[in-house]
C-alpha positions as CSV (number, residue, x, y, z in Angstrom):
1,X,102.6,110.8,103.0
2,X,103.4,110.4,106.8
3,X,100.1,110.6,107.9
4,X,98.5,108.3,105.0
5,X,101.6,105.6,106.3
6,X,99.7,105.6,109.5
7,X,95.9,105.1,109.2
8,X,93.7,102.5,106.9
9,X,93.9,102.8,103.2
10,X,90.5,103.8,103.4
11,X,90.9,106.9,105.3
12,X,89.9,110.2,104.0
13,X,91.9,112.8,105.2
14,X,90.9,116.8,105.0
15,X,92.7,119.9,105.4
16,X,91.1,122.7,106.9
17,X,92.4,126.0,106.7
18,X,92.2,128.5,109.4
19,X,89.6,131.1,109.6
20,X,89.7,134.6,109.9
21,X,89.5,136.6,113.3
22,X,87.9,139.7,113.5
23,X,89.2,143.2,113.3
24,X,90.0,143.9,116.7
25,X,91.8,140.7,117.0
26,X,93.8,141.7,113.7
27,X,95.1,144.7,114.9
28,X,98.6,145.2,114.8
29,X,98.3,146.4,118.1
30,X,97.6,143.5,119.5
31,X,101.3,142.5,118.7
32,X,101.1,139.0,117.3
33,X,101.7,138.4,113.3
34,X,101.1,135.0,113.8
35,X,97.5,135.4,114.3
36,X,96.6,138.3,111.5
37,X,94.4,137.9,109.2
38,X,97.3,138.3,106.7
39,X,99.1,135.6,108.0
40,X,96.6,133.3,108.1
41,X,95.8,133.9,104.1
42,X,99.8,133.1,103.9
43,X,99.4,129.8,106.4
44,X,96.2,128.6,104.7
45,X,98.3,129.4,100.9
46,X,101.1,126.6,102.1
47,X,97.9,124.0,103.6
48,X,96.8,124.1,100.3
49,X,100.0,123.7,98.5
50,X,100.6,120.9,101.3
51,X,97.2,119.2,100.7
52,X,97.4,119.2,96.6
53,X,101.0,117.5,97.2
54,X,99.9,115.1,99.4
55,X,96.3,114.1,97.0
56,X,94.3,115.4,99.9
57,X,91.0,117.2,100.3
58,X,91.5,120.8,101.0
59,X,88.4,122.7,102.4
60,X,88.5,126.3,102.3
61,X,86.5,127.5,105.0
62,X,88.3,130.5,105.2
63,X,86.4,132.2,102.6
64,X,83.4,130.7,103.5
65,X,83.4,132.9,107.4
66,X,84.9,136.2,106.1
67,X,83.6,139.6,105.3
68,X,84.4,141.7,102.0
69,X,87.8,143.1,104.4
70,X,88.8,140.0,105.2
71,X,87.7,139.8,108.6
72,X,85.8,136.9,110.4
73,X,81.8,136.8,109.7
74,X,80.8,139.4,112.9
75,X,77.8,136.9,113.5
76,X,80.3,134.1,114.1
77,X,82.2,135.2,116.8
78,X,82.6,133.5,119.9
79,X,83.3,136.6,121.8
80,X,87.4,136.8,121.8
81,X,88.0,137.6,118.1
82,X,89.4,134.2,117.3
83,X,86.6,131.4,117.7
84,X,83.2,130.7,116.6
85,X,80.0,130.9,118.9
86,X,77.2,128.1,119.1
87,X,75.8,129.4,115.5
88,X,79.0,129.6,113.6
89,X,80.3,126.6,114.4
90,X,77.1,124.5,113.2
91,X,77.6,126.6,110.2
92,X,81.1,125.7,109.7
93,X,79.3,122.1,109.9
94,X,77.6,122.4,107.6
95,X,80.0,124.6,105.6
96,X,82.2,120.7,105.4
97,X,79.7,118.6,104.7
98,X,78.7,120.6,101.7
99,X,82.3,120.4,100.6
100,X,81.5,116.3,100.7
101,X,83.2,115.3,103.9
């Protein structure tokens, strides 16, 4: 309830959760759990715990961008494994504004 302390009553505040990164980016080779897709299913799991809590609008985006192994949408990819390119990121636009934000 922080957050809701601190802007107008009328506010609507969303939660996002994190998208997936691709396969090459979820390799364990790459050394970093924080950033595997199986973490990210675990970090977006407490958002959404966080955001029912808190009455808040959670949008799950995450399964909106990823392929049937869990991997972000190939077409998407901004070219480092992690963020979205021109295309994907006016369909992740779109993506919230269909969930009514």
């Amino acid at each position: 309830h922080e957050v809701q302390k601190v802007v107008p009553a009328d506010t609507k505040i969303y939660v996002e959760a994190i998208l997936p990164v691709t396969a090459g980016k979820d390799s364990p080779e790459q050394g970093d759990y924080r950033i595997s897709n199986a973490a990210i299913v675990e970090y977006n799991n407490c958002l959404k715990q966080l955001a029912q809590k808190e009455g808040l609008k959670f949008i799950d985006n995450h399964s909106a961008f990823k392929q049937a192994d869990g991997t972000l949408i190939a077409e998407y990819n901004g070219g480092d494994g992690m963020h979205l390119n021109k295309a994907g990121y006016t369909e992740l636009y779109n993506f919230i504004l269909s969930q009514g934000a």
